[in-house]
C-alpha positions in Angstrom: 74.7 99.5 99.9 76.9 102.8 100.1 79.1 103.1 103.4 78.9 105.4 105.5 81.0 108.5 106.1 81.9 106.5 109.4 82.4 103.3 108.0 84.5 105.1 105.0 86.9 106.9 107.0 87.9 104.0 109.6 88.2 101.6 106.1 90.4 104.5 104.3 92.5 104.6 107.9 93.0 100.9 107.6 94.2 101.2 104.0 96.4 103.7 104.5 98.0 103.5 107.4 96.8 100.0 109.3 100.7 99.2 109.9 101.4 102.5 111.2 100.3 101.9 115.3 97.9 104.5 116.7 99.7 107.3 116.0 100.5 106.5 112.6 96.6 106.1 111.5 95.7 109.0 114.1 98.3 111.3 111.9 96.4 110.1 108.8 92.8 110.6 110.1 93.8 114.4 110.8 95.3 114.8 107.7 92.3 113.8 105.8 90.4 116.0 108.3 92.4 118.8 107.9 91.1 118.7 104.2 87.7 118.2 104.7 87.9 121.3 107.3 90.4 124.0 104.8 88.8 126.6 104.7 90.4 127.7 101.0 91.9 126.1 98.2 91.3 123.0 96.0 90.3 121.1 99.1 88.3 123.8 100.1 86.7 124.4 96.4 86.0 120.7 95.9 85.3 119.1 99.0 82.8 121.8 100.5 83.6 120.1 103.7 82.0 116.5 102.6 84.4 113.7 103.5 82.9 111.6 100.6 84.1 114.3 98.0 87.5 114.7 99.5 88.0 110.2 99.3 86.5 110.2 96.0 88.4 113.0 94.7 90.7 111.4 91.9 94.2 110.8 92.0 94.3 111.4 95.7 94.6 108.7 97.7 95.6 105.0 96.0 93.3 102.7 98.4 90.0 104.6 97.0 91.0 102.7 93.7 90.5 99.4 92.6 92.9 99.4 89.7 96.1 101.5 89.4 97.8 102.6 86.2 96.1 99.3 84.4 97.0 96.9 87.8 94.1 95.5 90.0 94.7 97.1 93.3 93.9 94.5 95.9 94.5 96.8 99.0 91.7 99.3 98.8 88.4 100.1 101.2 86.6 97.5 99.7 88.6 94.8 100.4 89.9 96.3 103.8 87.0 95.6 106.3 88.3 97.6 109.3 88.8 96.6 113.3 87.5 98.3 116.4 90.3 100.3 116.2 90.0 102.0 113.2 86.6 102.9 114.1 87.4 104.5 117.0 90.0 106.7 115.6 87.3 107.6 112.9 85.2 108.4 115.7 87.9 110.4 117.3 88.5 112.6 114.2 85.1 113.1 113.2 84.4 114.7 116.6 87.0 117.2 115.7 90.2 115.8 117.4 93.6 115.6 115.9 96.6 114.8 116.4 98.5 118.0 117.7 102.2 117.3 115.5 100.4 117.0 112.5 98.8 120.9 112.6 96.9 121.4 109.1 99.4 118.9 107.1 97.1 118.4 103.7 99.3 115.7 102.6 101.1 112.4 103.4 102.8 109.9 101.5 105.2 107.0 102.4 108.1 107.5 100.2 110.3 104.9 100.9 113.3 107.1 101.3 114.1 110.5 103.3 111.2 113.0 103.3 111.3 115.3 100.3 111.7 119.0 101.7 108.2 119.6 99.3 105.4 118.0 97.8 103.3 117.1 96.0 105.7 118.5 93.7 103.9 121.2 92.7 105.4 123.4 95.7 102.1 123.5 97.7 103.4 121.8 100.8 106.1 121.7 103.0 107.9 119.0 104.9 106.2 119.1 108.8 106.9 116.0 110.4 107.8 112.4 109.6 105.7 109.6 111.5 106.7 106.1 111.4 107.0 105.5 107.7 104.7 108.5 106.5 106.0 111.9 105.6 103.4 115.0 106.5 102.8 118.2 104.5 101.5 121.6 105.6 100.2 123.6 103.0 102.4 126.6 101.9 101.3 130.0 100.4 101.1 128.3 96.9 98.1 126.1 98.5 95.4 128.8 98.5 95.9 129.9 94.9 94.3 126.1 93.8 
């Protein structure tokens, strides 16, 4: 049985950022958001505004993936059944919320060290804001020739 977009979203925001507190997971829901919402660029061009195209998009985000580079990745949304909470912030950002800091940030990463100024490295996004251990991306001019 397929999950749905709900149940997707609130496993992907226990994946990604379950250690993060409320903020933390509320700054990735957005961010995901924010890409299901762009209204240009690869996001844009691919997702068509369907959350499932935007998860499923390859490469983007590590707990869609059940092996990486040849590993088994046990922390993914299969294995990562979520909590009330992460359902409710699902619910939150699917209503059209987000979290106010985070603005149209396309991108997040944790990279275990200070927040690179860009990334990816590709120079479509700029350094916004650092919460807890994630660093957040707006997209720069760059973004809307994907």
């Amino acid at each position: 049985m397929a999950f749905s977009d709900r149940e997707l979203l609130a496993r992907i925001i226990k994946c990604e950022a379950g250690g993060e507190g409320d903020t933390g997971m509320r700054a990735v829901a957005t961010t995901i958001m924010n890409r299901v919402r762009v209204p240009y660029g690869e996001y844009h061009r691919i997702g068509q505004g369907d959350l499932r195209r935007i998860l499923f998009q390859t490469g983007q985000f590590d707990c869609m993936r059940t092996e990486i580079n040849g590993v088994p990745n046990n922390q993914n949304v299969w294995s990562t059944p979520p909590d009330q909470i992460h359902y409710d912030i699902a619910d939150w950002a699917l209503a059209g919320n987000r979290l106010f800091n985070i603005g149209y940030s396309l991108w997040y990463f944790n990279p275990y060290a200070p927040c690179p100024n860009m990334f990816p490295p590709n120079g479509v996004g700029i350094f916004q804001i650092k919460i807890l251990n994630h660093c957040f991306y707006d997209p720069t001019e760059l973004y809307a020739q994907t």
